[in-house]
C-alpha positions in Angstrom: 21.6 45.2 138.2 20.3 47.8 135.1 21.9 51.3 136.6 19.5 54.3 135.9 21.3 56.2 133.4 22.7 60.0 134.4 20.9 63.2 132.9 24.0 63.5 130.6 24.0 60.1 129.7 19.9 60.5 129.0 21.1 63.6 126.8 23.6 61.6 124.8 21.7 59.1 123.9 18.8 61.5 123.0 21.1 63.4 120.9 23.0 60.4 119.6 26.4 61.3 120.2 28.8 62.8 122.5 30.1 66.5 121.6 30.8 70.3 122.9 27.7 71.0 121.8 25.8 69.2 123.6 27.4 69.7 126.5 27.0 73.1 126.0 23.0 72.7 126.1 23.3 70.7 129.1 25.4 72.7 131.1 23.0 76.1 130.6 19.9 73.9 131.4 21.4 72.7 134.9 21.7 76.3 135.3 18.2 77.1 134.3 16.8 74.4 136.4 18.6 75.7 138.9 17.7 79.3 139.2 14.2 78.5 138.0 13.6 75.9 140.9 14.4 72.4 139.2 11.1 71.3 137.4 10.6 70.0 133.9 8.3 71.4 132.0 5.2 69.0 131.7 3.4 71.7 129.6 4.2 75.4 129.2 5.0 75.9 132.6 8.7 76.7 131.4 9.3 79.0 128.4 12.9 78.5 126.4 14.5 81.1 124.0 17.3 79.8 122.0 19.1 81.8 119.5 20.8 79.0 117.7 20.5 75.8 116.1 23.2 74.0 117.4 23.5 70.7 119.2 23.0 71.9 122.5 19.2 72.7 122.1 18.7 68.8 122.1 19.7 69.0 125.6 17.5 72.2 126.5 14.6 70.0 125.0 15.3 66.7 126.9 16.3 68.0 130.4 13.9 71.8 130.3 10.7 69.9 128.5 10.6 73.0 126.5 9.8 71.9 123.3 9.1 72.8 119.5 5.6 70.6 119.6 4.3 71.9 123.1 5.1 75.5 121.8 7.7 76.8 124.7 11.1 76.4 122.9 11.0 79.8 120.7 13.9 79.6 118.2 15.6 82.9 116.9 18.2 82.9 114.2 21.0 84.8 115.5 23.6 82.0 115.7 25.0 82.7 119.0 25.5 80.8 122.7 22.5 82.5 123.9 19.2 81.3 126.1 16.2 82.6 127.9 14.6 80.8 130.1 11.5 81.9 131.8 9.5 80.3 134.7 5.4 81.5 134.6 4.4 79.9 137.8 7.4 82.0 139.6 7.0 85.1 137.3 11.1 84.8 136.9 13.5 84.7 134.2 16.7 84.3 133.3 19.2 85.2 130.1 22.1 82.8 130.2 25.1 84.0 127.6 27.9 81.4 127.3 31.7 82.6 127.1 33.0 82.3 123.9 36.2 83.0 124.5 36.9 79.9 126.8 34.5 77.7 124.1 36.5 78.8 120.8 39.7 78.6 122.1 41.8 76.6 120.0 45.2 76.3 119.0 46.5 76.3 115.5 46.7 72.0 115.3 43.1 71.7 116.5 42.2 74.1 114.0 43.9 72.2 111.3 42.4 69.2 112.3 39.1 70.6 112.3 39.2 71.3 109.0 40.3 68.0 107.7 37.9 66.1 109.5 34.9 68.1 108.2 36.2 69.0 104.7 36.9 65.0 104.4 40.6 65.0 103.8 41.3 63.4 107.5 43.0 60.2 107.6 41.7 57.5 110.3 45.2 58.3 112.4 43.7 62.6 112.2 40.6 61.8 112.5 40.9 59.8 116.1 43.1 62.5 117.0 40.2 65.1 116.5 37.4 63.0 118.1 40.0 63.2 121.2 40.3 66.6 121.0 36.9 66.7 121.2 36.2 64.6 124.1 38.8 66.6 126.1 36.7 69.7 125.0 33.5 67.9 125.8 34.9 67.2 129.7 36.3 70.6 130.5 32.9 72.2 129.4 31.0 69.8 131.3 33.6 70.7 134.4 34.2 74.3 134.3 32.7 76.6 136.6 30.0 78.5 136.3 31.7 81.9 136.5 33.7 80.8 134.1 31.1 79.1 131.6 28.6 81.5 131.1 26.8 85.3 132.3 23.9 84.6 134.1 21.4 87.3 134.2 17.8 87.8 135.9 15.7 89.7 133.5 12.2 91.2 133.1 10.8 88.9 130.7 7.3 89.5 128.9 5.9 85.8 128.5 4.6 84.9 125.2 0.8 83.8 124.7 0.8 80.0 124.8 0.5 77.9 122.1 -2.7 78.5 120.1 -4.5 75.2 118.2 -5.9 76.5 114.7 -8.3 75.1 112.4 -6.8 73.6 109.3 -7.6 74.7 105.5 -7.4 73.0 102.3 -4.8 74.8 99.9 -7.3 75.9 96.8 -3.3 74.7 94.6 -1.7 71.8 96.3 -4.9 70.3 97.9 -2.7 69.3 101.3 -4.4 71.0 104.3 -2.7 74.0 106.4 -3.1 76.0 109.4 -5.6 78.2 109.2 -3.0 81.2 110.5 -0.4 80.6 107.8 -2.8 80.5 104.8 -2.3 83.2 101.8 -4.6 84.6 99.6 -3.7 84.0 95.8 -5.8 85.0 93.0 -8.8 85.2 95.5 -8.1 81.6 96.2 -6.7 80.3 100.0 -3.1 78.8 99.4 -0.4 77.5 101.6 3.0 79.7 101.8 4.6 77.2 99.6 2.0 77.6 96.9 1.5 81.8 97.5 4.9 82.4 95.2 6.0 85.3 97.7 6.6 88.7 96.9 9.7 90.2 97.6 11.7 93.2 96.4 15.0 91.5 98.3 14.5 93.8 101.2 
């Protein structure tokens, strides 16, 4: 008999592999779902902040249906373990920042390995040493509790507009067509941003 396969296991296979990461990701969406009352977004009902680019917003995507192409996962570049996640049929929201000190915590060997393994100087014997590492990493994040994990915190949350569809524009340069919104004006002519040559001072 074909089992159905576990949210995490629906996660790794979206992602493609098993990590902290991830696990990361998936851990701050049960919470989400939680708090926010358990439904997937079908469309923009849920609204996702993520301020990082890390393997864990593959699991916000799969499990909160907040999404790049449906306009409710807002990405900002600050490189940290932080998410907002906003609910607009309840009018709540929450900002979920995960302890780094528990995360990070590594000691000296693990550190060692670490570089090895991505600088390519690992041998096999290092290498399956460091993906076990890893795995034991992956487990205790997935197991630790909440308290622990991460700071949960209700917020006020001002929802942004949802996602706009714009008429496209032919680039008077390239010739591809772009959204209307993100045209320039160059020489009096309508360009896309690659084709505007930017100005900047380096400010």
């Amino acid at each position: 008999m074909c089992m159905e396969k576990t949210p995490w296991e629906k996660a790794v296979e979206f992602h493609g592999h098993s990590c902290p990461g991830l696990a990361i990701g998936y851990r701050v969406s049960q919470i989400a779902l939680k708090e926010l009352g358990g439904l997937r977004s079908q469309d923009e009902e849920l609204v996702a902040i993520v301020e990082n680019d890390a393997c864990g917003v593959d699991a916000v995507m799969l499990m909160t249906g907040c999404t790049l192409g449906k306009g409710n996962l807002l990405y900002r570049d600050f490189g940290k373990h932080v998410y907002t996640f906003g609910s607009r049929s309840s009018n709540k929201a929450l900002r979920i920042s995960v302890n780094g000190e528990i995360l990070h915590k590594q000691s000296p060997d693990a550190q060692e390995l670490r570089k090895k393994v991505f600088g390519g100087t690992a041998i096999e014997s290092e290498k399956k040493e460091f993906y076990g590492y890893q795995a034991q990493r992956t487990d205790s994040i997935l197991d630790i509790p909440e308290n622990d994990f991460c700071k949960v915190e209700h917020i006020d949350f001002k929802f942004p507009g949802k996602a706009r569809i714009f008429n496209s524009i032919r680039c008077d340069q390239c010739g591809e067509y772009v959204m209307e919104a993100k045209g320039r004006v160059k020489n009096g002519q309508i360009v896309c941003i690659p084709c505007s040559d930017s100005y900047t001072r380096g400010w």
